[in-house]
C-alpha positions in Angstrom: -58.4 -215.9 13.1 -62.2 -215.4 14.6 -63.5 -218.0 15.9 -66.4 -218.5 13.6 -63.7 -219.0 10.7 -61.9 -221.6 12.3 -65.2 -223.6 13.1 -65.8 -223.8 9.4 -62.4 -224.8 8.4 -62.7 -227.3 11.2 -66.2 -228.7 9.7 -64.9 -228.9 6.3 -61.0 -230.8 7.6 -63.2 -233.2 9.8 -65.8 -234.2 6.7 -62.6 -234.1 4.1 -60.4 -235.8 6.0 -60.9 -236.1 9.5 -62.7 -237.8 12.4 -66.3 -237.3 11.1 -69.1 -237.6 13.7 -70.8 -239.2 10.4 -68.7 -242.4 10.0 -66.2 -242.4 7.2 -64.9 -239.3 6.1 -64.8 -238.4 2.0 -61.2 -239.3 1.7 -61.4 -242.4 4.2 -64.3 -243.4 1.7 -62.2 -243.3 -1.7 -59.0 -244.8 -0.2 -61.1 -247.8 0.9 -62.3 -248.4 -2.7 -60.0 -250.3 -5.6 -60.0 -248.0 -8.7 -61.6 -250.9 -10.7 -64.4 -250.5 -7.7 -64.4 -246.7 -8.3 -64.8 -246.7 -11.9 -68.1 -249.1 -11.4 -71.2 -247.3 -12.8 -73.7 -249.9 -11.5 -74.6 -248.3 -8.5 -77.8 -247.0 -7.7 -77.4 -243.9 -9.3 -75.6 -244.5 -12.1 -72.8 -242.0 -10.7 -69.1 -243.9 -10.2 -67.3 -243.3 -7.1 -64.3 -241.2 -9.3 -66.7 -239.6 -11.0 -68.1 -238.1 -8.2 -64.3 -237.5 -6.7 -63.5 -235.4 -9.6 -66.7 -233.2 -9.3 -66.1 -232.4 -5.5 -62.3 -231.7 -7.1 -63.7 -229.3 -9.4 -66.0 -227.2 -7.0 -62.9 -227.1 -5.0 -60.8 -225.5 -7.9 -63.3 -223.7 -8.5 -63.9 -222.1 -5.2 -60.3 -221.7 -4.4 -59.6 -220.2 -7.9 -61.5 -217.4 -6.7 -60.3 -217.1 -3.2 -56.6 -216.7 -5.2 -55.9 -220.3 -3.5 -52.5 -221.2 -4.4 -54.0 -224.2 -6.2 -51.8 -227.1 -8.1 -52.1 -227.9 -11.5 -55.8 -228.6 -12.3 -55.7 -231.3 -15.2 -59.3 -232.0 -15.8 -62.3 -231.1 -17.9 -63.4 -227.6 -16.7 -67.1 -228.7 -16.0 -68.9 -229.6 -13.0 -68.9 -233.6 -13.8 -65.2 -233.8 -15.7 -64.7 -237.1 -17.2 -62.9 -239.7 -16.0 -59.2 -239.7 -17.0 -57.8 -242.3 -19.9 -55.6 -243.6 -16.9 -57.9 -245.5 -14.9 -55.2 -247.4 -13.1 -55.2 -247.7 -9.3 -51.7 -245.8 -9.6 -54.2 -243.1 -11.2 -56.8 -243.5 -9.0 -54.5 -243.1 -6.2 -52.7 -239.8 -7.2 -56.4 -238.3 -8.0 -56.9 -238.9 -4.7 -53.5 -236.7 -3.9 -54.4 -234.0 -5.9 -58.0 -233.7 -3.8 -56.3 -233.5 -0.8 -54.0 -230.8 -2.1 -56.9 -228.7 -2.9 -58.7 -229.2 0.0 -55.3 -227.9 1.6 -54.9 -225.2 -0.4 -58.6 -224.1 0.0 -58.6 -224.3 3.5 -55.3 -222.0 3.5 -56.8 -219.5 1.3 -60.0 -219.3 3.6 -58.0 -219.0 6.7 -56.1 -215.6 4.9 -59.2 -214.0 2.9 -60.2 -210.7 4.4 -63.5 -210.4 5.2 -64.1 -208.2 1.8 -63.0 -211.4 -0.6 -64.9 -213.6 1.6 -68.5 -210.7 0.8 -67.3 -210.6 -2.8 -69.7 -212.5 -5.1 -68.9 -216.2 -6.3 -69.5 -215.8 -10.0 -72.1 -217.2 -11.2 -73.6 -218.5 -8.1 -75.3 -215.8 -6.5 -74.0 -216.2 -3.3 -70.5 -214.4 -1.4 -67.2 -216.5 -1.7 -67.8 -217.0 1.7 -71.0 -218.7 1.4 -69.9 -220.9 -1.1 -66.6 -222.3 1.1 -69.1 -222.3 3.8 -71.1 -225.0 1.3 -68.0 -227.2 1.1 -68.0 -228.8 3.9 -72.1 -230.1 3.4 -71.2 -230.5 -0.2 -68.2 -233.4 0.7 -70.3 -235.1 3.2 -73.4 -235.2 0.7 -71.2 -236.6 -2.0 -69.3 -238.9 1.0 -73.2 -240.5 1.6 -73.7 -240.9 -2.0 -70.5 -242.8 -2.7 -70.9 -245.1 0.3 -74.5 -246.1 -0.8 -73.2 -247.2 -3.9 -73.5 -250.7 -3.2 -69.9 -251.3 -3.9 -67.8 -254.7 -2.6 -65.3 -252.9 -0.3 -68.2 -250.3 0.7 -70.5 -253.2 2.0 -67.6 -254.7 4.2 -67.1 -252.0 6.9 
């Protein structure tokens, strides 16, 4: 793999689920909150925690549904803020969390094996190449990441 390639995928593992330079990564973030905590719409925004889990989720089904990602069993609202499931145990919450680290996975493995020619191929809809779009994904979890730990939330405020 090129060298620019594996800088990206590195970028987007470290923000997901790595080491972040930023504090917290995204899933560091989620696993530190209770699902009662991340179903809490009085933060600042109005936004929950889940909520905003399940809309990275989806950007990354959708982005990996068009790299022809091996992707698992997608079992939300196909919008770009699905609803929060009927199941809002922490059992729930926690196997959310699962599936959103097997798409990240299974993005990051489709990236690594596009050609160049699916990366230059358009995302539809957005204007922009597939590659551009994965490219995104990395700014996109850490943007969400700062939103969720400004929430205000109990767990949040003690680290």
């Amino acid at each position: 793999m090129e060298k620019p390639r594996d800088y990206l995928v590195w970028i987007a593992d470290t923000e997901f689920k790595g080491k972040s330079f930023n504090g917290p990564s995204l899933v560091e973030t989620l696993q530190s909150l209770t699902a009662e905590e991340a179903t809490s719409t009085d933060t600042y925004e109005g936004y929950s925690a889940w909520a905003v889990a399940l809309h990275v989720l989806y950007l990354k089904y959708s982005i990996g549904k068009e790299l022809g990602a091996t992707l698992p069993a997608y079992r939300y609202e196909e919008n770009g803020w699905p609803s929060l499931p009927e199941d809002r145990s922490q059992a729930a919450y926690e196997a959310m969390i699962s599936e959103l680290e097997a798409f990240h996975a299974a993005v990051m493995d489709a990236f690594r094996n596009a050609s160049v020619e699916k990366l230059e191929s358009p995302m539809p809809g957005w204007k922009i190449s597939l590659g551009r779009a994965f490219a995104w994904l990395a700014s996109h979890d850490t943007n969400h990441n700062t939103q969720i730990r400004n929430m205000g939330l109990a767990s949040l405020k003690e680290r």
